[in-house]
N, C-alpha and C positions, 0 to 999 in steps of 0.2 A: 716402483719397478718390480719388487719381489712377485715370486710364482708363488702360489700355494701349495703344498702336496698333501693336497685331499686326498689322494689314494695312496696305497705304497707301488704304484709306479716304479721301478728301475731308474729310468730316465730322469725322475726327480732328486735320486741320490748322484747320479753320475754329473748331474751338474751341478750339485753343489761340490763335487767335489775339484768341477773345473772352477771354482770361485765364484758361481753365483747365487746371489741371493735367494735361497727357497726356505719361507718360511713352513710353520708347521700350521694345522689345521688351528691346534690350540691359541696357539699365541694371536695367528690372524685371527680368530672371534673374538680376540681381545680386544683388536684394536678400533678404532672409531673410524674406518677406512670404508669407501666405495668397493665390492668387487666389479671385476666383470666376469663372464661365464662365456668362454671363446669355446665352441666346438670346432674338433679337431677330425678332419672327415680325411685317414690315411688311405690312400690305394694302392701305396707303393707296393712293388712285391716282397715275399719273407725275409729275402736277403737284406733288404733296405729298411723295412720297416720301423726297428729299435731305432737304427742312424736317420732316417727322418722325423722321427718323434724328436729327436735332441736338436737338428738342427732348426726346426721351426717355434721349438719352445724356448730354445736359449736367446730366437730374435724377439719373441716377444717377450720375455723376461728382461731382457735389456732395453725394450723399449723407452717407458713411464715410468716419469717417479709419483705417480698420481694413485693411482688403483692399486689392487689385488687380482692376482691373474687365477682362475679356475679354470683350466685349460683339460676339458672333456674329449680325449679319442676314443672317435668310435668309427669301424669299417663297413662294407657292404658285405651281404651274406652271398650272393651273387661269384666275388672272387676266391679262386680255388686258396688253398693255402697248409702247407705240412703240418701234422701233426704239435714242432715246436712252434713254430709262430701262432696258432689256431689255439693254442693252451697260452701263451703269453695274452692274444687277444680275450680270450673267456677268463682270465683272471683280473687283466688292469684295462680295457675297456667299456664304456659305459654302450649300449642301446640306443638306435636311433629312435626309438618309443617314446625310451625313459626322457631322451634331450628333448622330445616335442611335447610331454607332458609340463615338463621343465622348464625349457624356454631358453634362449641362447640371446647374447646380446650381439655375439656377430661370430663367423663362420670362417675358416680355415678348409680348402680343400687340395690338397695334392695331386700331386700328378699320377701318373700310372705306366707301366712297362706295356705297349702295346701287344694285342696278342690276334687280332683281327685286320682285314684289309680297310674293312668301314668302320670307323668309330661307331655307329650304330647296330653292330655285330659286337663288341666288345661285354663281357660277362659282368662288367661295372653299369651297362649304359640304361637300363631302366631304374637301377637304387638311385644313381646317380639324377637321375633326372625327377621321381620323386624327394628326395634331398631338397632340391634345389627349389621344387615348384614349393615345399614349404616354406623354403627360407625366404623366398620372396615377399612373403605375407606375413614372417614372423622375426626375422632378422634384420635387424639396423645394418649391416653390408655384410658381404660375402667375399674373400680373396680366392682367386683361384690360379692355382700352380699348372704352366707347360698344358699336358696333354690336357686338362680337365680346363682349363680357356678354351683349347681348341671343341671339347665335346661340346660346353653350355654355346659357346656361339653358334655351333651348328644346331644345339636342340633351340633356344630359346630365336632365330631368325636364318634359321636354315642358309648359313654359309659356311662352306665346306674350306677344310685347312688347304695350301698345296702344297703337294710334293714338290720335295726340292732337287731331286736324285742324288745328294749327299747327304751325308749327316754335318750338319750347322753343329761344330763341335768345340767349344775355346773360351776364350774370355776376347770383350769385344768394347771398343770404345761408345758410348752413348751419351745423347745430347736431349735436353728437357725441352719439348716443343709446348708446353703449356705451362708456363711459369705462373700465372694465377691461384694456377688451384693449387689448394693448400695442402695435396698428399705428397707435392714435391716443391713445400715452401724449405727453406735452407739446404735442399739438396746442391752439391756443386753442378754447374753448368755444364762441364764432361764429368763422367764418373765412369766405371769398368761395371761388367755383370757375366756371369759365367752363361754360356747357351752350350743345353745338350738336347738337339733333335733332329727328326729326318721332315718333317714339317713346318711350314708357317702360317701364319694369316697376314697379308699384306694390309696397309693403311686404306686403299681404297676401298675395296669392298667391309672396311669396320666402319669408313665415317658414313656410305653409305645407307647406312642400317640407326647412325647415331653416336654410333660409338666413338669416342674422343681418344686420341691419342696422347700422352702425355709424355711419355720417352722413348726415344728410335734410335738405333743405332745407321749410320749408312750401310754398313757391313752386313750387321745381322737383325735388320729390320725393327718390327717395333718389339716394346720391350711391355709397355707399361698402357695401358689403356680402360676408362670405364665407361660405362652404360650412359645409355643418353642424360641421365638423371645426376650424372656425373658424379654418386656415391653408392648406390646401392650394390652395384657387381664389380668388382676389381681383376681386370684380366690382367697376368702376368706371362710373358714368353720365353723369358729367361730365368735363370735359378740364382736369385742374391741370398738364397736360406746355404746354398752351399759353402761345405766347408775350405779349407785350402787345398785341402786332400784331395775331396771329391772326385775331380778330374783325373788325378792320378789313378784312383781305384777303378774308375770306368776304362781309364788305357790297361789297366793290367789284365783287367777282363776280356777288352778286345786279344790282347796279345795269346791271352788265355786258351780264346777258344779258337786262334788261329793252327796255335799249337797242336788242338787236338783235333783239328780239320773240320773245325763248326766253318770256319769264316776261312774263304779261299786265300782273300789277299790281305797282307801284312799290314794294321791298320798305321796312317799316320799320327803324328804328334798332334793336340790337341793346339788347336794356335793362339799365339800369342800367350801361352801360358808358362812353356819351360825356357828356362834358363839355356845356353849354349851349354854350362859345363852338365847338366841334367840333360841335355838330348846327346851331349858325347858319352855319358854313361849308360843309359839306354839304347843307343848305336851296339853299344860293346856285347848289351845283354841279347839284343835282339840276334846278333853272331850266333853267341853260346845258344841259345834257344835253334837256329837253323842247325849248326853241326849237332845239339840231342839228336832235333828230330830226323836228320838223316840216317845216326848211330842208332836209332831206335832206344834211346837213352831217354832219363826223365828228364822232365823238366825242369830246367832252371830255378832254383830261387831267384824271385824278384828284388830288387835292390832299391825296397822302399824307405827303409831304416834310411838308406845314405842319401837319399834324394829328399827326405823331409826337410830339410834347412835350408833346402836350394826353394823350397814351393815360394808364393807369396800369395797375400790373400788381401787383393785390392779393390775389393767391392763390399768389405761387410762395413766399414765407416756407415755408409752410403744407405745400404739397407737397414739399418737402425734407425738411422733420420727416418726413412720411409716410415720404417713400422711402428716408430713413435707418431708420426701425423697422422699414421692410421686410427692405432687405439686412439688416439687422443683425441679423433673425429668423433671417433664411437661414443669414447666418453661422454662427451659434449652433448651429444646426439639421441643416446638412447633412453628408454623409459629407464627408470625404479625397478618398477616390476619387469624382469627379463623374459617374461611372456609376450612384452609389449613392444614392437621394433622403436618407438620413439617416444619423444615427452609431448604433450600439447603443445598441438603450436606447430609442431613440424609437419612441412609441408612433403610427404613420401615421393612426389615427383619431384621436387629440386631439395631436398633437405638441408643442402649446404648456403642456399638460397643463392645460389650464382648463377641461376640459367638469366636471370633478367639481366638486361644490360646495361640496367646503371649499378648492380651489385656486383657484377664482372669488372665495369669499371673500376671500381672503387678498392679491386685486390692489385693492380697495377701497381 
């Protein structure tokens, strides 16, 4: 299970100080353990950047109790970025050069805060698609977060997300439509996942192209889906790396820039997430926030402190299971040498060997 902290990373201390296991560089040369070498491809923006580093390394440090995690963030030079985050990145980020001289045993990519009408206008969309045409040829599989599913589906078989005319914003109930495959063996049958976007890709136009469905919500569509090969690309639609907070912080934000006249109208509650006594407190603040701004008065403090007890966070079970079948695919899966996406013997078009169907069978 333990992370390594190969670098002095921030994010490596702050979770040990939430109680996880992060060894040191020293002690893990010590030990007679497998690593693996996950590169961590962040696009979040500055604001998010640190808090996505934490929430994607503390699932895969909880994943295995098998390996050692080296977990490589590295970003595109393509996205803009201040001063403080741009000096966080040039101190504890590694090089997509160095990771391709290197070699990765499998890929992590995030999402991004849209900033374009076409994803293929976006200031991410050519690294991002070099990134990927490597990993394809040198990575044992690739996960991909929200908006960067939506990009590699459009780059790699040219189908476009659709607009929804809202923002899909909440926690949602979802059901495993392919119980064989083993990225959601022990998963329970309903389980919750947080969704934050103003787009989707529907089922049909994915299976069209190959792509396999694995978890769909009725509500808020699919969730969970991979490549025809059924391991190499892993799309995700929903955020289970989120914290319980999360949500919260994206509503304070809405309410934020309503406040200051970014956002015309009063955003709603994210659904299915607050409690009754948490949206009668937020009722109260959103008041005091109208009477400022008609006083020409500041802004309210937000009432985060008193509504943290009231949050709950009923999807990370869930996404642990996941992200253990993941690594633990990996493991199974990949070369020795992390230059090499696999060991002999593995076949790069079915690697899990289930496309045949008496091996489909036989996971029934």
């Amino acid at each position: 299970m333990p992370l390594v902290a190969h670098t002095k990373l921030p994010t490596f201390e702050r979770l040990r100080q939430e109680g996880q296991t992060v060894l040191s560089e020293d002690y893990a040369f010590n030990q007679d353990i497998r690593e693996l070498h996950i590169g961590f491809l962040n696009m979040m923006p500055d604001a998010a950047l640190e808090a996505t580093e934490r929430q994607f390394f503390r699932l895969v440090g909880e994943s295995n109790l098998i390996a050692q995690f080296h977990i490589h963030p590295f970003t595109l030079e393509g996205l803009p970025r201040g001063d403080k985050a741009q000096a966080h990145i040039s101190q504890y980020y590694d090089t997509f050069g160095n990771l391709q001289d290197q070699g990765l045993d499998a890929l992590i990519i995030t999402g991004a805060n849209p900033v374009a009408q076409h994803l293929e206008d976006e200031p991410f969309w050519d690294g991002l698609c070099e990134v990927v045409a490597w990993a394809q040829q040198n990575v044992t599989s690739t996960l991909c977060s929200c908006l960067a599913s939506h990009a590699l589906v459009q780059h790699l078989w040219d189908v476009r997300r659709r607009p929804l005319g809202f923002k899909r914003w909440g926690v949602y109930s979802h059901a495993v439509t392919m119980p064989e495959h083993p990225l959601v063996n022990d998963l329970n049958t309903r389980f919750d996942v947080p969704h934050s976007r103003f787009n989707q890709i529907d089922r049909e136009p994915l299976e069209a192209i190959g792509v396999q469905v694995l978890v769909e919500s009725d509500e808020a569509g699919v969730h969970m889906a991979v490549s025809s090969d059924l391991f190499r690309m892993v799309f995700l639609q929903g955020h289970p790396e989120y914290d319980a907070i999360s949500l919260l912080k994206e509503y304070r934000r809405e309410v934020t820039r309503w406040f200051d006249g970014v956002r015309a109208d009063y955003p709603p509650f994210p659904q299915n997430y607050l409690r009754p006594k948490a949206k009668a407190i937020l009722n109260e603040y959103r008041m005091a926030q109208e009477s400022a701004k008609r006083l020409g008065k500041p802004l309210p403090d937000f009432p985060e402190k008193l509504l943290l007890s009231m949050l709950h966070n009923t999807w990370r079970d869930t996404a642990k299971v996941f992200y253990s079948n993941w690594i633990g695919k990996v493991y199974q899966l990949t070369n020795n040498d992390r230059r090499k996406p696999f060991m002999d013997g593995i076949d790069p078009d079915d690697p899990l060997g289930l496309r045949h169907p008496k091996n489909i069978s036989r996971t029934r």
